[in-house]
C-alpha positions in Angstrom: 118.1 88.2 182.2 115.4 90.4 180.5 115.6 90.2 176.6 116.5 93.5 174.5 114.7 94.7 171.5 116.8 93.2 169.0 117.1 89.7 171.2 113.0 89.9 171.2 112.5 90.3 167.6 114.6 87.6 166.9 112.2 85.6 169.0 108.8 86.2 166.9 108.9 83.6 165.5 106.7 80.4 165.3 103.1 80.0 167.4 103.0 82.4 170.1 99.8 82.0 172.2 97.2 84.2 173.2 96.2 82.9 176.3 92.9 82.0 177.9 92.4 83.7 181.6 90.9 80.5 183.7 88.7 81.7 186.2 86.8 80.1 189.1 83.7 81.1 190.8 84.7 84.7 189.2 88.7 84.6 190.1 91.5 83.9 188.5 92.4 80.7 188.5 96.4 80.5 189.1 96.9 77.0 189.3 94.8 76.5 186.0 96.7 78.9 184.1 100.5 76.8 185.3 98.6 73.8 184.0 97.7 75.5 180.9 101.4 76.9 180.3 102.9 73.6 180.6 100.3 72.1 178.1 101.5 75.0 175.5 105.3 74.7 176.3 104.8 70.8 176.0 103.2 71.4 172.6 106.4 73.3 171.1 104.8 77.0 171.4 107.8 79.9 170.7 106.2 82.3 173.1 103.2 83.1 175.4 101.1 85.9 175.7 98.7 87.1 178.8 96.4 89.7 179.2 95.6 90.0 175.9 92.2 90.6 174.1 91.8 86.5 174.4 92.9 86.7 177.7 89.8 88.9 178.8 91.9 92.2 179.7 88.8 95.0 179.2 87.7 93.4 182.3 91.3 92.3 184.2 91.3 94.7 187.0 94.7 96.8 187.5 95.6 94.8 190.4 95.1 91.2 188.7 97.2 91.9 185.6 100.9 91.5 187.9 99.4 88.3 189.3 98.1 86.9 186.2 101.9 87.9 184.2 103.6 86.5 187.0 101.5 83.3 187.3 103.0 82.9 183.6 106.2 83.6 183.9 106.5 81.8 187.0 105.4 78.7 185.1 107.3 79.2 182.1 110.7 79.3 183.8 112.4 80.5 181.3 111.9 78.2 178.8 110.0 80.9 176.3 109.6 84.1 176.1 106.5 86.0 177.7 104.9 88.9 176.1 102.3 90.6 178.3 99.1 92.8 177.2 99.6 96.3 179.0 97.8 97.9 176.1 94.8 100.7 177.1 93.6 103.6 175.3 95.0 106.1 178.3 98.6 106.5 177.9 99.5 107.0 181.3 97.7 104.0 182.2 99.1 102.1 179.7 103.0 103.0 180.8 101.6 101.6 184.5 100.7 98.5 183.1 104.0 98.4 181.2 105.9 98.9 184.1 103.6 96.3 186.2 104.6 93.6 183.4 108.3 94.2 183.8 107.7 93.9 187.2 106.4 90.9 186.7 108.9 89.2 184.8 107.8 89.6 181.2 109.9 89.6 177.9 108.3 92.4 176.3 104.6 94.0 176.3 101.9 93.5 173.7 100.6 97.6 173.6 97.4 98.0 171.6 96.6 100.9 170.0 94.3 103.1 171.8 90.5 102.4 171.2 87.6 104.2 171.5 88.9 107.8 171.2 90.3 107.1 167.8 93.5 109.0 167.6 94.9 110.5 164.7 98.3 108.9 163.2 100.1 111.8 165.0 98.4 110.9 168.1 99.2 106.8 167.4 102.6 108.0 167.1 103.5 110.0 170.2 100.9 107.0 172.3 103.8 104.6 171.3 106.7 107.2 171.6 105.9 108.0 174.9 105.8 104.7 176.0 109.2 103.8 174.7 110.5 107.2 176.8 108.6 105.8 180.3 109.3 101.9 180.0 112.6 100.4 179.4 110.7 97.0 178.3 110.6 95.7 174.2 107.1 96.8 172.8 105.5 94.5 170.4 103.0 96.8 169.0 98.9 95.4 168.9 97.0 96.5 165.3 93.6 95.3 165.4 91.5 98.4 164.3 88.0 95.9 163.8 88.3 96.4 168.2 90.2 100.2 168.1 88.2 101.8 165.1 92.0 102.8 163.5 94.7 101.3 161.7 98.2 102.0 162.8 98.9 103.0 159.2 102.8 101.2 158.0 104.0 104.5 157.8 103.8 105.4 161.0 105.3 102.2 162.0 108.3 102.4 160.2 108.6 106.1 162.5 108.8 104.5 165.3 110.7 101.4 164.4 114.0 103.8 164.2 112.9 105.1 168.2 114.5 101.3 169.1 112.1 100.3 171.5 109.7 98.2 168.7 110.0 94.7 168.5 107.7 93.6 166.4 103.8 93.7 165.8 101.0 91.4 165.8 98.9 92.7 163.0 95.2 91.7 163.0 94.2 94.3 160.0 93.2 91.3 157.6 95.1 92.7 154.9 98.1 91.1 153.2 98.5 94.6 151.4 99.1 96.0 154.9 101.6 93.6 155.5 103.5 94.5 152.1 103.8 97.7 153.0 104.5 97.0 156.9 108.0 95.6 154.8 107.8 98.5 152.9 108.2 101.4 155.6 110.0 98.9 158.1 112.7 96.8 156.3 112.2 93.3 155.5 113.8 92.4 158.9 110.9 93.8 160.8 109.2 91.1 163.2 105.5 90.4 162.1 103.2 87.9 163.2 99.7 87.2 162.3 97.2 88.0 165.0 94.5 86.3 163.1 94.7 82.1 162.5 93.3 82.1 159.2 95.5 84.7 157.8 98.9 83.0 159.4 99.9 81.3 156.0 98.9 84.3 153.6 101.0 86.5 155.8 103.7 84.2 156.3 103.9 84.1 152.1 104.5 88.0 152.1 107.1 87.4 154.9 105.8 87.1 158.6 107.3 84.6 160.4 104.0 83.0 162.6 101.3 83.8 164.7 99.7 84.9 167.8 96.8 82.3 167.8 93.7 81.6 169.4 93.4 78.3 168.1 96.5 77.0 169.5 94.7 77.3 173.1 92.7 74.0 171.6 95.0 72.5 169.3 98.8 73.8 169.9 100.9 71.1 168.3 98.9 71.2 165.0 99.3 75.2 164.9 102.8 74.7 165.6 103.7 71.9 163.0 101.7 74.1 160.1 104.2 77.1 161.2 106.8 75.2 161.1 106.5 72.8 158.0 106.1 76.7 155.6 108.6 77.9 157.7 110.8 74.8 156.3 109.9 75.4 153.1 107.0 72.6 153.0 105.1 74.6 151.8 102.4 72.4 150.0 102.5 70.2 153.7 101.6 73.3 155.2 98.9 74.5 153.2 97.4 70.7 153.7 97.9 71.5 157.1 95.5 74.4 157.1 93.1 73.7 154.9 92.4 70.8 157.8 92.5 73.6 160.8 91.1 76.1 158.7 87.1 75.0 159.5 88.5 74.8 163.5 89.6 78.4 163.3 86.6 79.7 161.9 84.4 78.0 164.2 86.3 79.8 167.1 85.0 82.8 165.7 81.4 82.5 165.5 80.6 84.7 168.4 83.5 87.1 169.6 86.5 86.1 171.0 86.8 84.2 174.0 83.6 83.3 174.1 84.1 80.7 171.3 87.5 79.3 172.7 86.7 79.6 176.8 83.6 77.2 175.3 85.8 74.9 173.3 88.0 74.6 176.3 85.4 74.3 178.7 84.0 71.2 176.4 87.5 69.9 176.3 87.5 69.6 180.3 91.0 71.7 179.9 89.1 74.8 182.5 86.4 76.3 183.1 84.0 78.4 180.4 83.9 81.0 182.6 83.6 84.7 180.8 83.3 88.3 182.6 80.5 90.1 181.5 79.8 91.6 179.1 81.3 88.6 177.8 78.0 86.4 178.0 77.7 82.7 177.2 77.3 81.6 173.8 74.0 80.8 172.3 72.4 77.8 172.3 72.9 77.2 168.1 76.1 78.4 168.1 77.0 75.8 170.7 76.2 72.6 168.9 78.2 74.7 165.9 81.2 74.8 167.4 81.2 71.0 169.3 80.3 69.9 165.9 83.7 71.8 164.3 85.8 70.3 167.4 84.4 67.1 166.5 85.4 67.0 163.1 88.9 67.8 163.9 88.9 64.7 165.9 88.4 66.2 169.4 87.1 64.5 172.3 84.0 66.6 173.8 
């Protein structure tokens, strides 16, 4: 039974991971991404999300997004929630991918806000609204304006929170003053999660409750033991906790995102490094950087 907004926000909580897309020989890899899923699930994960900006989805076609959604829901029977990227910066596009993901099976949709054309808050606001009016699926909005060029400002967030249809939001501004005032316009209730690894605990400390992580395609039991010790009030265990991922995070960073983790996980033998252009291979340097980075975390590459 699909999840309501309420039942949703309830459920960002914890490590919630941004998944790779596997591909081989430049397709998707299905049977990969059920091995991957099970790997995640195994590790303790709260919730899995496709398609999104670490899942390659500039350069998912229309018609592989279902597949790829389904793929993960079919593997996760269940067991956690699934939050699909159907995010673009054409509306009506975007409410076709929303309604492809419930299709598919998913919890809830991760919408980004438009990029490129750079709408005004006005414009943010009636991009979400009309969403909400064409999809009858929980939205968790997307804030990342380093990859959009704008902030989904906290006051237009708390306008649309009231419209029912917002779960949550993964907020990858980088500022904990945005989070304060996410509270601020939304309630203290309101669902956030970090949507960058190194910010998790700072956020969590102004009251998100976890993260949408990169990292946790590498490392998913450490990210979801640091969540869950602050979460328990172990604070100082947590902050141990990431001052020892903190260096990992970083180096999965080093070049833009997948490139880095797609790498990592190619030198980890769990799939393929296999990026879509213009996604191009990393550089030579910044190779031995990062295998130096999984090393010291006690990887095997």
């Amino acid at each position: 039974m699909a999840l309501t907004t309420i039942e949703l926000a309830q459920r960002l909580t914890g490590v919630w991971t941004a998944l790779v897309t596997p591909f081989r020989g430049g397709k998707f890899d299905a049977a990969k991404m059920a091995e991957l899923v099970e790997r995640q699930i195994e590790a303790g994960v709260s919730g899995l999300v496709p398609c999104g900006t670490t899942g390659e989805s500039p350069t998912l076609s229309f018609d592989e997004h279902g597949p790829v959604v389904e793929t993960v829901v079919k593997a996760a029977r269940g067991r956690v929630p699934v939050v699909a990227g159907a995010g673009t910066n054409s509306t009506a596009e975007a409410i076709d991918m929303c309604r492809t993901a419930k299709a598919a099976g998913a919890d809830g949709v991760l919408v980004v806000a438009p990029y490129y054309n750079r709408p005004t808050q006005r414009g943010l606001f009636e991009h979400y609204r009309a969403v909400f009016e064409a999809v009858d699926i929980p939205v968790v909005m997307y804030n990342i304006p380093g990859r959009t060029g704008v902030n989904v400002e906290p006051e237009t967030m708390g306008l649309l929170r009231p419209l029912g249809k917002l779960a949550g939001v993964k907020e990858s501004a980088g500022s904990c003053d945005q989070v304060g005032k996410i509270f601020e316009a939304c309630g203290n209730d309101f669902a956030v999660l970090s949507g960058d690894d190194s910010m998790t605990l700072p956020f969590m400390s102004l009251g998100a409750k976890g993260v949408v992580s990169v990292t946790s395609n590498i490392v998913p039991k450490e990210l979801v033991a640091m969540v869950a010790a602050y979460l328990a009030g172990k604070t100082v265990e947590a902050l141990e906790m990431h001052r020892r991922l903190f260096p990992l995070m970083k180096s999965l960073f080093i070049e833009t995102n997948p490139g880095p983790v797609k790498t990592a996980m190619g030198l980890m033998g769990l799939c393929t490094d296999e990026l879509r252009l213009p996604m191009a291979s990393m550089e030579e340097d910044n190779v031995v950087r990062l295998r130096k980075a999984l090393q010291k975390f006690g990887l095997k590459v």
